[in-house]
C-alpha positions in Angstrom: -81.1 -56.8 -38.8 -79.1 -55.5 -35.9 -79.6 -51.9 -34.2 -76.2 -50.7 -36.3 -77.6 -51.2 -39.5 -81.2 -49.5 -38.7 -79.6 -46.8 -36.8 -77.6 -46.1 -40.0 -80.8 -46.5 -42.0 -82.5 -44.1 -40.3 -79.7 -41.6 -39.8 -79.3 -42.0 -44.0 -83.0 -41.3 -43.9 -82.9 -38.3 -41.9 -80.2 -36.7 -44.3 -81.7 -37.8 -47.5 -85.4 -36.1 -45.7 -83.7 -33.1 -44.7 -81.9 -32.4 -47.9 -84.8 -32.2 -49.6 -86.7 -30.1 -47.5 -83.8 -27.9 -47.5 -83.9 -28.0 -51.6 -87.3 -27.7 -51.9 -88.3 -24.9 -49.0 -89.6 -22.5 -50.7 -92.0 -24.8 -52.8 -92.9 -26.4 -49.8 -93.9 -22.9 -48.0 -95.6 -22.0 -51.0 -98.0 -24.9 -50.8 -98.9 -24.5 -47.2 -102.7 -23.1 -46.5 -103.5 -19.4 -46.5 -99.8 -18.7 -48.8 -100.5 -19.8 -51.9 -104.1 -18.0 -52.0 -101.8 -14.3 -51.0 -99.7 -14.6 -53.4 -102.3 -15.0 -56.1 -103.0 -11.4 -55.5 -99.2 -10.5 -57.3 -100.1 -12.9 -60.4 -101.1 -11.3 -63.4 -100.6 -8.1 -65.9 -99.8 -5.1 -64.2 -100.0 -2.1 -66.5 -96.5 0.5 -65.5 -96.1 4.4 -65.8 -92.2 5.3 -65.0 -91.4 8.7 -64.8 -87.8 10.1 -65.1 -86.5 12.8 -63.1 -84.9 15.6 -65.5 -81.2 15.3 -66.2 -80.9 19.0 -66.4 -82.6 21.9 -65.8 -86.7 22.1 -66.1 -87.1 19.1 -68.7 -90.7 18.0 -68.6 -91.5 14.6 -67.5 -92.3 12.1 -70.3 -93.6 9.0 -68.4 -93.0 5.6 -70.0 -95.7 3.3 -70.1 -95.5 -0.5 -70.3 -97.0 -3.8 -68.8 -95.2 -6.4 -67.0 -96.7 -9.6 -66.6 -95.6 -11.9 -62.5 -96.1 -15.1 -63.8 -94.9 -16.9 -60.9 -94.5 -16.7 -56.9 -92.6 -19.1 -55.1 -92.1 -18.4 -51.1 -91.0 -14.9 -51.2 -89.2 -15.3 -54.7 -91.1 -13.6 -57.8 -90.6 -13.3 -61.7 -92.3 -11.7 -64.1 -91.5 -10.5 -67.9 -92.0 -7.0 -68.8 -92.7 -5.7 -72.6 -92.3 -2.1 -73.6 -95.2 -0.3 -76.0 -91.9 0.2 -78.4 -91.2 -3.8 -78.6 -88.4 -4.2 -75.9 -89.3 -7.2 -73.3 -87.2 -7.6 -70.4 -87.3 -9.8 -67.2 -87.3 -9.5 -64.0 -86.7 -11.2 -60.8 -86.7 -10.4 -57.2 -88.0 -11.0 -53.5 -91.5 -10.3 -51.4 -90.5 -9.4 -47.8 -92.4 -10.6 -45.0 -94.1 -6.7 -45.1 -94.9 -6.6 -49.2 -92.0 -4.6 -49.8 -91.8 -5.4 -53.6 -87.4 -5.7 -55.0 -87.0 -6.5 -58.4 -83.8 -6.1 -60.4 -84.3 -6.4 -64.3 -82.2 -7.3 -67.7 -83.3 -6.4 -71.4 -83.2 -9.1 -74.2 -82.2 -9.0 -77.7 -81.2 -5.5 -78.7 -82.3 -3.8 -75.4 -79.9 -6.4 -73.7 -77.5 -3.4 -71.8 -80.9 -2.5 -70.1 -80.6 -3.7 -66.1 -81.8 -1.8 -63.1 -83.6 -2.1 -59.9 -87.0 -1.7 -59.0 -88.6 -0.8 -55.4 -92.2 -1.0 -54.9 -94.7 -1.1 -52.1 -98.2 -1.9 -52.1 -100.6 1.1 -51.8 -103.9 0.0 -52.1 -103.5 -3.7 -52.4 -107.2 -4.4 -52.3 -107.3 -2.5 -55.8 -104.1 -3.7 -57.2 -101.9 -0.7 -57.2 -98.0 -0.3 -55.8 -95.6 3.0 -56.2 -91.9 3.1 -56.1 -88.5 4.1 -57.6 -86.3 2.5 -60.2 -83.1 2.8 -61.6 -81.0 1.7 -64.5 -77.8 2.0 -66.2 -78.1 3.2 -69.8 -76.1 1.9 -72.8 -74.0 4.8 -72.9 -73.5 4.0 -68.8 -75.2 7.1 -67.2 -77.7 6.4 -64.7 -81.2 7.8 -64.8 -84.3 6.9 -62.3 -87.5 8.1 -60.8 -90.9 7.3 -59.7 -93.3 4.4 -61.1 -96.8 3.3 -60.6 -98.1 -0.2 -61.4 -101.7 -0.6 -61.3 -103.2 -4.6 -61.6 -105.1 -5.1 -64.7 -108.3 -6.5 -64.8 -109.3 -9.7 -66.4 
């Protein structure tokens, strides 16, 4: 074999290598020492409490209370399914920043389909599993409503 053909061997190599690395970055990260063991910490049930700021006027705050379940953490990608005490489940997908800042937008399924919003959260008291933040959504009838949430880790 000449130095042509194992120069283009190695350069096909090299490509081939890098795409997949490229493809596969974030599994990659994730299965690098001291990553995968952090992000265990998301997995799990959290149990939810969303308040909604009033519409109008001095409307009392009726919190809604529901568990979503992170089921999977890649790099700084996360998913997790949510299911409402009244029978709705809807998913949700986001990022992790480099600083635990928690963004998640979500969509309903089945009848609660039109559900979608976003979701910030940040880590309060990570050592006890609990986060605060806002969220928003866009109603069926397109108004927006919002407001505070707490998720607090459940235990096993």
């Amino acid at each position: 074999m000449d130095n042509t053909a194992i120069s283009a061997a190695l350069g096909l190599l090299g490509v081939v290598l890098g795409g997949l690395i490229k493809t596969f970055e974030d599994d990659i990260r994730s299965l690098l020492p001291g990553r995968s063991k952090d992000h265990k910490r998301w997995l799990g049930g959290w149990k939810c409490t969303w308040h909604t700021e009033p519409a109008t006027g001095n409307q009392p705050d009726q919190p809604i209370r529901d568990v979503v379940v992170i089921d999977k953490v890649r790099g700084e990608h996360i998913t997790a399914t949510g299911q409402s005490y009244g029978g709705g489940k809807y998913h949700l997908t986001g990022r992790i920043s480099p600083s635990d800042l928690v963004t998640f937008f979500y969509k309903g399924e089945s009848e609660k389909e039109f559900l979608g919003g976003v979701i910030i959260l940040l880590p309060t008291k990570m050592t006890r599993g609990e986060m605060t933040g806002n969220w928003w959504q866009c109603t069926e009838d397109g108004k927006f409503i919002g407001g505070s949430v707490e998720w607090e880790k459940q235990r096993a």
